[in-house]
N, C-alpha and C positions, 0 to 999 in steps of 0.2 A: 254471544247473541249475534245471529247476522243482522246486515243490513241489506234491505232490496231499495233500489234503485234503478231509474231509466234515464238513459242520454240519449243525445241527439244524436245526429250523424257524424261520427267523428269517430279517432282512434283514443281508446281512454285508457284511466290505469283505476285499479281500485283504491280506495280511501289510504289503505295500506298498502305497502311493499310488496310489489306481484308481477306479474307479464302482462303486457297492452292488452287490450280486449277490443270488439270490434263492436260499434255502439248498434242502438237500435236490437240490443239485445235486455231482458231482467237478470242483470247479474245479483248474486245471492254472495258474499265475501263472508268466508270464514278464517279463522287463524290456522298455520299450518306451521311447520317446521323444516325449513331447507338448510341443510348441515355445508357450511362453504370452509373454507379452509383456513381463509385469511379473516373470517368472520368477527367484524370487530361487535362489540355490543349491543350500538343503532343497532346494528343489523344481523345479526345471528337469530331471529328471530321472522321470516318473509312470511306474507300473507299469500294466498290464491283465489281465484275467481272457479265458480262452477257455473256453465251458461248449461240451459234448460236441456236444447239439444245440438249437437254434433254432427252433422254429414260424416257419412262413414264411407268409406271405398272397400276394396277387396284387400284382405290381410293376409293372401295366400295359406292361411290355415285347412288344414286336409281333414277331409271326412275318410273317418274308419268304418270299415264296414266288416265285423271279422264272420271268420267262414261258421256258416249254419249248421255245421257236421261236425265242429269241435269242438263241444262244449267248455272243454277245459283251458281252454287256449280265449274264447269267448269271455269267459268269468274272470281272466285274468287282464284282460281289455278294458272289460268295465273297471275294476280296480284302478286300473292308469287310468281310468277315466275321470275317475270320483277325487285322485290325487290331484290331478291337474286342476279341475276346477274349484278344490277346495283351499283355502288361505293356507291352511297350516304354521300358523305362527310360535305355534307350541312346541314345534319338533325338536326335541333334546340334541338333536344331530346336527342342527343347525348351526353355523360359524358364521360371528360376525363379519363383517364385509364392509368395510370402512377406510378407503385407502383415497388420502389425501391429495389435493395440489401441491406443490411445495415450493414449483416455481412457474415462469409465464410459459404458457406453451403457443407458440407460433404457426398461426392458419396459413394453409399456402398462400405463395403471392399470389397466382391467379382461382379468381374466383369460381364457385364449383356453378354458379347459375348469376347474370348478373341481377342485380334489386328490378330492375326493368321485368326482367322475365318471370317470374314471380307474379304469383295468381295475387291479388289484394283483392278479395270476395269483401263484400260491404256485411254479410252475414258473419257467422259462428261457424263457417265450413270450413274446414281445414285447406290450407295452402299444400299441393299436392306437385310433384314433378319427377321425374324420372334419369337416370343417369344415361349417358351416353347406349350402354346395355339394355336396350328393353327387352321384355318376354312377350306379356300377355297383351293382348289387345284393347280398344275401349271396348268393342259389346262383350268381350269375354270379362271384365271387369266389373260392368253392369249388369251383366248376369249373376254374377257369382256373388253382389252385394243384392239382388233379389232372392237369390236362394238363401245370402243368411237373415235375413230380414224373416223371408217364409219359418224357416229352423228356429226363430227367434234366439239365435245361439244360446241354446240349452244341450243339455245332456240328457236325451231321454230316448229310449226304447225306439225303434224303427218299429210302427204295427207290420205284424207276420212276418218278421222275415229273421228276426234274430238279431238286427244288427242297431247299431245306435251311433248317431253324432256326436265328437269331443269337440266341444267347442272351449280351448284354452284359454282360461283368463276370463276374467270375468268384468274386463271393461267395455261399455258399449261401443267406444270408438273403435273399438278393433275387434269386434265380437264377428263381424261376415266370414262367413267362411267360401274361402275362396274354391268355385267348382271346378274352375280351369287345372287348379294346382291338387283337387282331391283322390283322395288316396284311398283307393278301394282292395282293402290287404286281402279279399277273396281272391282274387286275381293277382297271381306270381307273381305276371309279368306287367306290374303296374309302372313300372319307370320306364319301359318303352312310349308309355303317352308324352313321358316329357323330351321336348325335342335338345333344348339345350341346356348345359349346368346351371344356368341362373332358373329356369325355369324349377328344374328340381330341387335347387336351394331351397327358392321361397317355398316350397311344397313342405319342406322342414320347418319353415318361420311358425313359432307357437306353435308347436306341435310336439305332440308326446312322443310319437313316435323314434327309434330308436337313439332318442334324448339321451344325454351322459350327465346330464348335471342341472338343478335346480335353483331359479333364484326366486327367493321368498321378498319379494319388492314392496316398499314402505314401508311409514309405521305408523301406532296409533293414532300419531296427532294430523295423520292426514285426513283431509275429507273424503277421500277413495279409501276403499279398503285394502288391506294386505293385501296381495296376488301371491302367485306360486308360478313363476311361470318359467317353460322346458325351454333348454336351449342346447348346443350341440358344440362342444369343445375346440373343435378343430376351425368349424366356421365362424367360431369369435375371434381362435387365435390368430387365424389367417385379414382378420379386419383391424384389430387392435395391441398394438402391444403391450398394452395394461392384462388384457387379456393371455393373451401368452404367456407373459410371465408368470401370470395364474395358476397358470395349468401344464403349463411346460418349462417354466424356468427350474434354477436350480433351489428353487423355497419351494416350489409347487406343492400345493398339499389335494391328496387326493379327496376331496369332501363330494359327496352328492349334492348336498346342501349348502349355498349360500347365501346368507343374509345383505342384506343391500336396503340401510331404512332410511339415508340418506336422498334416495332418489324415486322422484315418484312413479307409478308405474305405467302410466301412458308417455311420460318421457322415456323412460327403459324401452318399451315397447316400438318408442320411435327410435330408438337407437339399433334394434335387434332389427327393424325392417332396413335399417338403411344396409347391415352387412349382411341381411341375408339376400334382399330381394333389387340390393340399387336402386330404392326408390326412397327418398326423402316426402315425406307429409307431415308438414308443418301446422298447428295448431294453436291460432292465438293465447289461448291460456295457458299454455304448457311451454310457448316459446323456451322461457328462460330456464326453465326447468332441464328441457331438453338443450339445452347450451349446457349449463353445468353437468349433463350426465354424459355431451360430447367432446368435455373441457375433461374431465375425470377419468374418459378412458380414452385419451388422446385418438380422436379421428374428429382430424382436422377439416375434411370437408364438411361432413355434416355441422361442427363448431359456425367453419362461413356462410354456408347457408342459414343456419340463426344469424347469423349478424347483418347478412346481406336482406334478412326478413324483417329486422331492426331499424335498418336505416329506410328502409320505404316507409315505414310507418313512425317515422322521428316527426314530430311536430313539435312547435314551440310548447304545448300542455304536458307531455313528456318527458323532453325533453330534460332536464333538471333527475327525475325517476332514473330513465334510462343510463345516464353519464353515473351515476350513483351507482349503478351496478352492472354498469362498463369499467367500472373501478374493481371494483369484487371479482369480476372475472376477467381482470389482466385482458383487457378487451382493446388498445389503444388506437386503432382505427375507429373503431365505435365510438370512441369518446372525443374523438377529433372530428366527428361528425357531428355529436353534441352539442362540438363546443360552438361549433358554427350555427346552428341553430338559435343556442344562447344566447352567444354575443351579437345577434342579427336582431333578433325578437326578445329582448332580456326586458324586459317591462311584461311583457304577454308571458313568457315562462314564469317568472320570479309572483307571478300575480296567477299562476297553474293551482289548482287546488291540490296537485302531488308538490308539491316545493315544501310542503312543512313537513312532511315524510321524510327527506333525504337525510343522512346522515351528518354528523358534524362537519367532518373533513370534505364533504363534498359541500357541504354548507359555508365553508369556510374560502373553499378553492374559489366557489363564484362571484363570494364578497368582493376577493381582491383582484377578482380578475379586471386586467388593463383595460382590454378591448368591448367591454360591454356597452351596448348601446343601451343607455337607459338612463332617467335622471335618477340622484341618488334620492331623491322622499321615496321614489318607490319601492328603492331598495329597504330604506327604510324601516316601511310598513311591511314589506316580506320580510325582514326579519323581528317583525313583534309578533306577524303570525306564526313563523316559525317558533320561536321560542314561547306563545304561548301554549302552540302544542306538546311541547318538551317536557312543559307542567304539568300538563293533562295527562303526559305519560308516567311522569314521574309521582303524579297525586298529589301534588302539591299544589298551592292556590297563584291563582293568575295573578300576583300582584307586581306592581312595578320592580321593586327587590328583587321577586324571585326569577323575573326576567332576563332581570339586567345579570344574573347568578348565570344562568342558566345560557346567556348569551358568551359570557365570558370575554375573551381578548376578539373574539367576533366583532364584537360592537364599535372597537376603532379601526376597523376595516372599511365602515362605514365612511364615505370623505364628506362628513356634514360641514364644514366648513366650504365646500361648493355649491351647497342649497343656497338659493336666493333670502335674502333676509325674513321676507313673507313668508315662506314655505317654513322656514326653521323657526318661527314666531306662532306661526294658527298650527305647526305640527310638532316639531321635536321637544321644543317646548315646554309642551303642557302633557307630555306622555308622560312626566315623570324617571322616563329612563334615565337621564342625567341627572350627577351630583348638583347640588345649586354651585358651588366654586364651576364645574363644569358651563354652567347654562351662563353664568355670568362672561365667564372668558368668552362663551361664541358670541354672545351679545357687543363686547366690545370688539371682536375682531371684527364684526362687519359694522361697526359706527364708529369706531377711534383713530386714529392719526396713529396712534402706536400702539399696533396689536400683541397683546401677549403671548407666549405658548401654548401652544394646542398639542394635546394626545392622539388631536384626529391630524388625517393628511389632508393637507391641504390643496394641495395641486390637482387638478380634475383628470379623469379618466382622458386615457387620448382617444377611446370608440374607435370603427372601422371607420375606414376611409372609401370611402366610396369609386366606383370605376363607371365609366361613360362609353356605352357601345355606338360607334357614329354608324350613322347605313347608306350616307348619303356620300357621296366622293367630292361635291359641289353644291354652293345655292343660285337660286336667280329669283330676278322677279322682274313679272311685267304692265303692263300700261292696265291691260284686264285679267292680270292674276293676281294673288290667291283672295278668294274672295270670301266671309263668312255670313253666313244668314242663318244662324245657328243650326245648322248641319253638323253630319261626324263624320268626322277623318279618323280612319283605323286603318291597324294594319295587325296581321296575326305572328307570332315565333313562336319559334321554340331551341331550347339549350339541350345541351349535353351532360351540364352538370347541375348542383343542385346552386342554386341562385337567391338572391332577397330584391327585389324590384322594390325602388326605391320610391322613385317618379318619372317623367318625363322632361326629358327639352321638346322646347318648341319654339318653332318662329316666328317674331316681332313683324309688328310696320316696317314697310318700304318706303313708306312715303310722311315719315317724322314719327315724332314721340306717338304716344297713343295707349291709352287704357284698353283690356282686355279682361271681359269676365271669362270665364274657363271651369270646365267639368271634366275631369280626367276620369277613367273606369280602366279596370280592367277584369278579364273576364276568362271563363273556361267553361267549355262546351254549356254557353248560354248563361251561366251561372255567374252573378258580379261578385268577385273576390272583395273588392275595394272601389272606393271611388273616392271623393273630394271636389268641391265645389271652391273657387276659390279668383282672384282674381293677380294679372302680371302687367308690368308698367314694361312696355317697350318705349328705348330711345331712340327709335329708326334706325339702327344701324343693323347689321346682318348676323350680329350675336345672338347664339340660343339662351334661352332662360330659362330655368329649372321651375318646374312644378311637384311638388310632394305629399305624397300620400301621410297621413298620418303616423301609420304604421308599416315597416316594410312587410310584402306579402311573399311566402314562401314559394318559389317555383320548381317544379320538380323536372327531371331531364327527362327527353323525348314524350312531354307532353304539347300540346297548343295552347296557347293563350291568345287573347285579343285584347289590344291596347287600342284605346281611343279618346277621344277628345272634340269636345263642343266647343267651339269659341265664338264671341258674340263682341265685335266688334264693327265700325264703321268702316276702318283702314284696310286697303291691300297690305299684303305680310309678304314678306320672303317664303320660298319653297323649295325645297331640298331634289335635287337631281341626279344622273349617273347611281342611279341607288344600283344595292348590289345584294344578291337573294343571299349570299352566304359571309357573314364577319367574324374573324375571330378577335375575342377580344382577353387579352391575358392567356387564361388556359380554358377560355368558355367559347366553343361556337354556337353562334347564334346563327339560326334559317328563317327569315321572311319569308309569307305568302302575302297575295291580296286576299281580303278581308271583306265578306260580302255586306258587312254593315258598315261599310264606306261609302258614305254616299255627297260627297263632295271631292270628290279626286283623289284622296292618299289614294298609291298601293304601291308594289314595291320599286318601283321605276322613280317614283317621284312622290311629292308632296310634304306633307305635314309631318309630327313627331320624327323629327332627324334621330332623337337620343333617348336610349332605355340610359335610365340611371339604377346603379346595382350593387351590391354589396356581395364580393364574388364570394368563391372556396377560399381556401388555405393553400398557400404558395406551394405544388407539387411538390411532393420531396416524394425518395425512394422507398418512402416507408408506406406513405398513405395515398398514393396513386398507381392505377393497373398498368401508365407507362412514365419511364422516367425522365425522358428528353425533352418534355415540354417544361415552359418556365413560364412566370406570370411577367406578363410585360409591365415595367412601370408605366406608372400613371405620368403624364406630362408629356412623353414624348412628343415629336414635333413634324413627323412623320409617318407617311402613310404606304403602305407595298399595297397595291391591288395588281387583280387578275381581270379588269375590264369593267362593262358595267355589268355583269351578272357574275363579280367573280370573288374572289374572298380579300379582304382583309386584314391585316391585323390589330386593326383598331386603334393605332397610336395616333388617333389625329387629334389638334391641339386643345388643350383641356386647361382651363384654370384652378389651378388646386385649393384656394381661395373659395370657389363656389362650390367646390365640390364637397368640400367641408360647413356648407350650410348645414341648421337642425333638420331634423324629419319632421315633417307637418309645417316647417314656414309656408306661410300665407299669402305671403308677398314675396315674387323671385326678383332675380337681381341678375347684370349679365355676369355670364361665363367664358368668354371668348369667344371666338370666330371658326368658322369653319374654314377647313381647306379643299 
C-alpha cells in the first residue's frame, strides 16, 4: 500500500531504501526490487519514489515516415512499430540477462563534471549536461521536446499521408521525440541532414531502426512497466566493455532478445543516452538506479557523474541512507564524503528519519565510529529507534527483549558509561534495555570509589577537532574604537570545499575585563542558517574568544555566506587589521568580501570576527582528492606566510588547542590565545 507525503524544502529520501528525491514534490513510495550483487538481506530488497511529473528534454528518437508507394515495405514498419512499443515480456526467445559485480570497479580520477556544475533544480526536473561533444542546440532541443509533447509519443497513423510516428519506449521521461535527429526513411538521402557522427548516433538512440538487438527492461515488481527497448550492437560495444564481451567476445551469444529485470528502465535509458548521444541527464529518483546500471556495465564516467550528483545533495537527513549504499556500491569517495557529514552533524543524521532504514553493518560502523560528534543518549535513542523498526520488519513486537535481540553486540558499541549520571538515570535506565546486574554496575560506576567491570567502553569518543581560519594578520585598538551600540558587524566568504562552521572568535575590551551579550547568525542569500544568542566574559586582554552555534551548519564550496554579529557592550574592544580577501587554511581556501549588512565598520580590511571556527574535510590523500600535493596544515602552528594585506595565507597563526576543543553550543566562551 503506498504512502503519500509532502516535505519541505529540502533533499529527502523515502520512508524506505531508495534515491534522494527533491522535496516540494507528492511522492507516492512503493516496493520495488533492485537486484545488487553483494546484496546482503537489510538490503536486497530497495524501495523507489514515483514523482507526479518529470521535465523531459529531447531523447534524439527519430520519426519514421515510410514511403506512400510501398505498401509492403509500410506494413512491415508498422510491425517494428507495434514491437517496439509493446512490452513483450512473454517472448520464448527471450535470455536472461543478469551479469553480476564481483568486484569494485574504479571511476576515473578526474571527474566527468564537477558537483559545482551540476544543475540542483529545487523541482523533479532532471539534472541535465552534456559532454565535451555537443550536437544539437537549445532551440533545436526545445523544439523537438514541443513536437513530442504535440505527438504525445504514441504510435498512430500520420492523417493522409501514410505515414506514422515510432515513439520507442514507453516512458514519459523519454517519450520526445527528437525533430533535429528525425529520420524521414522517404528520403534516401536522410543522413546527409546529420552534420556529425554524434549527431547521427543519437538519431539511432531508441530507435527501431536498423536495431540488431532488444532489451526487454524490468520486471514485474517494478512500478514502471516492462519496456522492449532497440539498441545497436556496435554503439554499445564501442562504450562499454560488458557490452562487448556481449556481443563480440568469445561466449558472445547471438540472441535478438535480452532480458535485463535487474535494472530499471529509465535508468537503462539513461545509460543508452549517455553512449549514444554524450549527454548524461540525471534524475533524482533514478539517481541510484542509474549508478548501478553504470556500476554493472562499467562506464565509469557516467558511474561519477552519479556520485558527483550525490555529494551535492549529501545532507546530514541522508546522509546515514546514502553511506549505506555507498557501501553496496563499492562507492569509497562517496562514503568518505558521508562520513564527513556524519561525524560533523552525528546528532541531526542519527536523529534523520532514514537512519532506522540502514542496514546492520552500516548501523554498526557509525556506533563505533571515533570521530562522531554527538552525545552518546542520542546515540542511544537512535538506536531504540533503529531497532524498533527491525521489529516492525520482522513482526515481532516492540518489546524491550526483543530490542535488546535484535540490537545484538550493537548495544555495547554504545559508550554509556560516558553519559552524565542524570542522562543514564531519567533515560537508559528505565528503557529496560539493560539486564538489572547490568543497570546496577553503571550505577556504581558513576557513585563508587571502586568501580566494577563494564561490557560498555568507557573511554569517550575523541570527536573532530576543530580548525580556526585567522583573516586578520594583526589587532589594534584605540582611544575611539571599536565601538558597540548594538549594531552588526559582518563580513561575507566563501570556501572551496565542503566545510561545518562552527562559530565565531571575536574581540574582547581594550580597556579591562567586561561582559558582553552577543548574537551571532549566519546566513545565505538572505536566508538565516543559524543563529544564537548568548553571552562572553572578556579579560581585557587581545585574546579572541569563541562563540558557538548550537549545531554546526553545513557549508557547501563556491557558494557565499554572511557571518555576523551584534554585540551589546559598554567597553571599546580590540579590532582586527591588515585583513587579507584570500586565506588558506589546512586544504580549505577561504575568500572574503564586504558585506552590505555591516553597518558598524567590519569588512575585509578590518574589524570584527577575526575567526571562522570549523570542522574541515578529511586530510587529502591520493584516493579522495582531484589534487594530491596539498596537505592539511596542523592545528597549532606558530606561524604565519602572507602575501600582504590583500594576499593569502596559510592560516597557521597561533591557536590554543585547549579552546579549540570547547563543546558545541557552550554559552560561555573562554580565551583562546592571541593573535599575531
Amino acid at each position: 500500500m503506498g504512502e503519500r507525503y509532502r516535505r519541505g524544502p529540502q533533499l529527502l529520501q523515502p520512508r524506505r531504501m531508495g534515491p534522494p528525491m527533491i522535496a516540494n514534490t507528492v511522492v507516492e513510495v512503493r516496493p520495488r526490487r533492485l537486484t545488487v550483487a553483494k546484496c546482503c538481506s537489510e538490503l536486497c530488497r530497495s524501495w523507489r519514489c514515483s514523482v507526479g511529473h518529470v521535465e523531459t528534454l529531447n531523447n534524439g528518437n527519430g520519426l519514421l515516415h515510410s514511403p506512400p508507394h510501398n505498401h509492403q515495405q509500410q506494413q512491415q514498419q508498422q510491425q517494428r512499430g507495434v514491437a517496439v512499443t509493446s512490452p513483450g515480456p512473454g517472448s520464448s526467445s527471450a535470455a536472461d540477462h543478469n551479469i553480476q559485480i564481483t568486484q569494485p570497479i574504479s571511476a576515473p580520477s578526474s571527474p566527468l563534471a564537477s558537483p559545482g556544475a551540476l544543475n540542483s533544480n529545487s523541482g523533479s526536473s532532471p539534472t541535465t549536461f552534456c559532454l565535451p561533444s555537443s550536437s544539437a542546440t537549445a532551440a533545436a532541443i526545445a523544439s523537438a521536446a514541443a513536437a513530442a509533447n504535440a505527438a504525445n509519443a504514441t504510435s498512430t497513423p500520420s492523417s493522409g499521408s501514410g505515414s506514422y510516428v515510432c515513439a520507442a519506449g514507453s516512458n514519459s521521461s523519454y517519450a520526445a521525440v527528437g525533430a533535429s535527429n528525425a529520420i524521414d526513411t522517404a528520403d534516401p538521402n536522410w543522413q546527409a541532414s546529420k552534420a556529425t557522427v554524434l549527431e547521427r548516433n543519437a538519431a539511432m538512440f531508441n530507435n527501431e531502426l536498423l536495431s540488431d538487438v532488444k532489451f526487454i527492461v524490468g520486471s514485474e515488481f517494478d512500478f514502471d512497466p516492462i519496456q522492449t527497448i532497440p539498441a545497436h550492437k556496435y554503439i554499445l560495444a564501442t562504450g562499454s566493455s560488458v557490452f562487448y564481451a556481449m556481443f563480440y567476445g568469445g561466449l558472445a551469444e547471438n540472441k535478438q532478445e535480452i532480458k535485463v529485470p535487474d535494472v530499471e528502465p529509465t535508468a537503462f535509458l539513461t545509460l543508452l543516452r549517455y553512449l549514444y548521444c554524450d549527454e548524461i541527464k540525471l534524475e533524482p529518483e533514478h539517481i541510484l538506479a542509474t549508478l548501478y546500471a553504470a556500476k554493472k556495465y562499467i562506464v565509469p564516467h557516467l558511474a561519477r557523474a552519479c556520485v558527483n550528483y550525490l555529494e551535492v545533495k549529501l545532507t546530514a537527513k541522508n546522509a546515514c541512507l546514502l553511506l549505506s549504499q555507498s557501501r553496496l556500491f563499492e562507492e569509497p569517495e562517496l562514503m568518505q564524503r558521508c562520513w564527513e557529514v556524519i561525524d560533523a552533524q552525528a546528532e541531526m543524521a542519527v536523529k534523520s528519519e532514514d537512519f532506522v532504514d540502514i542496514d546492520l553493518k552500516t548501523f554498526e560502523s557509525i556506533l563505533s565510529r571515533e570521530t562522531l560528534n554527538c552525545k552518546e543518549i542520542h546515540l542511544f535513542e537512535a538506536a531504540l529507534n533503529w531497532a524498533m523498526n527491525a521489529c516492525e520488519k520482522m513482526s515481532i513486537d516492540e518489546t524491550s527483549p526483543n530490542k535488546r535481540r535484535v540490537l545484538g553486540q550493537a548495544l555495547h558499541l554504545i559508550r554509556i558509561p560516558t553519559m552524565t549520571l542524570e542522562e543514564f538515570a531519567n533515560g537508559v535506565a528505565q528503557t529496560g534495555i539493560l539486564t538489572s546486574q547490568e543497570t546496577i554496575d553503571m550505577f556504581l560506576h558513576f557513585t563508587a570509589k571502586v568501580k566494577p567491570t563494564l561490557s560498555f567502553p568507557t573511554r569517550p569518543r575523541a570527536g573532530l577537532k576543530t580548525q580556526v581560519c585567522h583573516r586578520f594578520q594583526s589587532c589594534a585598538y584605540r582611544s575611539n574604537q571599536w565601538r558597540y551600540r548594538g549594531r552588526c558587524d559582518s563580513i561575507q566568504f566563501s570556501v572551496d570545499r565542503r566545510i561545518f562552521i562552527v562559530g565565531f572568535g571575536l574581540y574582547g575590551s581594550s580597556t579591562g575585563a567586561a561582559n558582553y551579550n552577543v548574537k551571532i547568525e549566519l546566513k545565505r542569500l538572505g536566508r538565516t542558517l543559524a543563529e544564537n544568542d548568548t553571552k562572553f566574559f572578556s579579560d581585557g586582554s587581545s585574546n579572541t574568544f569563541h562563540v558557538f552555534f548550537e549545531n554546526p551548519i553545513q557549508i557547501e564550496p563556491e557558494c557565499h555566506y554572511t557571518a555576523s554579529v551584534i554585540l551589546d557592550g559598554n567597553e571599546l574592544s580590540f579590532f582586527g587589521q591588515e585583513g587579507m580577501s584570500e586565506v588558506l587554511m589546512g586544504n580549505v581556501t577561504f575568500q572574503f568580501q564586504c558585506s552590505s549588512e555591516s553597518t558598524n565598520g567590519t569588512g575585509v580590511q578590518g574589524g570584527q570576527i577575526p575567526e571562522l571556527i570549523f570542522y574541515g574535510p578529511t586530510v587529502v590523500t591520493a584516493l579522495n582528492s582531484p589534487t594530491s600535493s596539498v596537505c592539511a596544515t596542523p592545528i597549532g602552528a606558530t606561524s604565519a606566510i602572507t602575501n600582504g594585506s590583500n594576499g593569502t595565507t596559510n592560516g597557521n597563526n597561533n591557536v590554543n588547542n585547549a579552546a579549540d576543543e570547547l563543546p558545541v553550543g557552550s554559552s560561555t566562551a573562554s580565551s583562546d590565545g592571541s593573535n599575531t
